[in-house]
C-alpha positions in Angstrom: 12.0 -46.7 -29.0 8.4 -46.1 -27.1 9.7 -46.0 -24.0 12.3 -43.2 -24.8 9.8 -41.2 -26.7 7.6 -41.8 -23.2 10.5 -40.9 -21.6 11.3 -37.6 -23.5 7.9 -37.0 -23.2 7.5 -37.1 -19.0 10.6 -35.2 -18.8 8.9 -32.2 -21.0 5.5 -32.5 -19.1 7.9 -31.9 -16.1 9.8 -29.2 -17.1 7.0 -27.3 -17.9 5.1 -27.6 -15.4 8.4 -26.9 -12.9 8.1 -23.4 -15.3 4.5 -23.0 -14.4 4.6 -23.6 -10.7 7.9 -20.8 -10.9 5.4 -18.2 -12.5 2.6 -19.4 -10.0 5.0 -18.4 -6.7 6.4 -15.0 -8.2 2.6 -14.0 -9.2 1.7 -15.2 -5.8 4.5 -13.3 -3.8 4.0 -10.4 -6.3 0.2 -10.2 -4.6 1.1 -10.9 -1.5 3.5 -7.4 -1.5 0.6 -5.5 -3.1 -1.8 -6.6 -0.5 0.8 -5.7 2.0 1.1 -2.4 0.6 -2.5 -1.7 0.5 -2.9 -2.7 4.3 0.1 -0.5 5.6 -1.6 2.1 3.2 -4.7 1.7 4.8 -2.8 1.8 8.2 -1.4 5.2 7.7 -4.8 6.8 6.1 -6.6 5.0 9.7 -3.5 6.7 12.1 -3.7 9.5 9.9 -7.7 9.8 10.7 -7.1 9.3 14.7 -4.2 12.0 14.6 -6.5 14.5 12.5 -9.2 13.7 15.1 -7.3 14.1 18.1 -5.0 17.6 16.6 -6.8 18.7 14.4 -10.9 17.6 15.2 -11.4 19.7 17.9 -11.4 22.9 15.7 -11.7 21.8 12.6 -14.0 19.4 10.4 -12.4 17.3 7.8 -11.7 19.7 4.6 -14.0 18.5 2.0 -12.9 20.7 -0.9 -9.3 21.4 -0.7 -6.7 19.8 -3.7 -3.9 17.5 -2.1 -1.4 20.6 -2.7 -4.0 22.8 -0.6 -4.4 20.0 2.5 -0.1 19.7 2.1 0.4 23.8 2.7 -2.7 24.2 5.4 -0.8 21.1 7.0 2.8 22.8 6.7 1.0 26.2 8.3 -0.8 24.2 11.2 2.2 22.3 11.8 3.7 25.4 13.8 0.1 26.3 15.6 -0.9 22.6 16.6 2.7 21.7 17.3 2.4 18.5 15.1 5.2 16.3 14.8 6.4 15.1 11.2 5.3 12.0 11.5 1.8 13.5 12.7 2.1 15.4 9.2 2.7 12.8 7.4 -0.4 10.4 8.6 -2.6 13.7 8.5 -1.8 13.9 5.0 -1.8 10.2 4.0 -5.8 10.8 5.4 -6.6 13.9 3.8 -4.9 13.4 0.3 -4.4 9.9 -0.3 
């Protein structure tokens, strides 16, 4: 009779921590994709920076003032004039109105 009751007993100290570990990996992989979001976040806002600098830097400072709907219409307008790509948009952007 002890020994099933020890038995039954293992078996539950088992399971649950088998559950526990489960959680542990998803809240681990869970992290790992925000961290890898924040990088490649960070990684567009840094391109974004180099493009502004090398387009945009040798006229103009970095706006200081302008609302993210501002720094998107300025961008749409300079676009044409600087002869920026889209993807040169889009970094630009990502670094002015993150």
């Amino acid at each position: 009779m002890n020994s099933s009751r020890f038995t039954s007993l293992l078996v539950l100290i088992l399971l649950t921590c088998s559950l526990g570990l489960g959680t542990l990996a998803q809240d681990s992989e869970s992290k790992k994709k925000a961290n890898d979001a924040v990088a490649a976040k960070n990684t567009d806002a840094e391109q974004g920076e180099q493009r502004f600098r090398q387009n945009c830097g040798r006229c103009h400072n970095p706006p200081d003032s302008l609302s993210p709907r501002e720094v998107k219409a300025v961008l749409q307008h300079m676009r044409v004039r600087a002869m920026l790509t889209a993807e040169d948009e889009r970094l630009i952007l990502k670094y002015l109105a993150p």
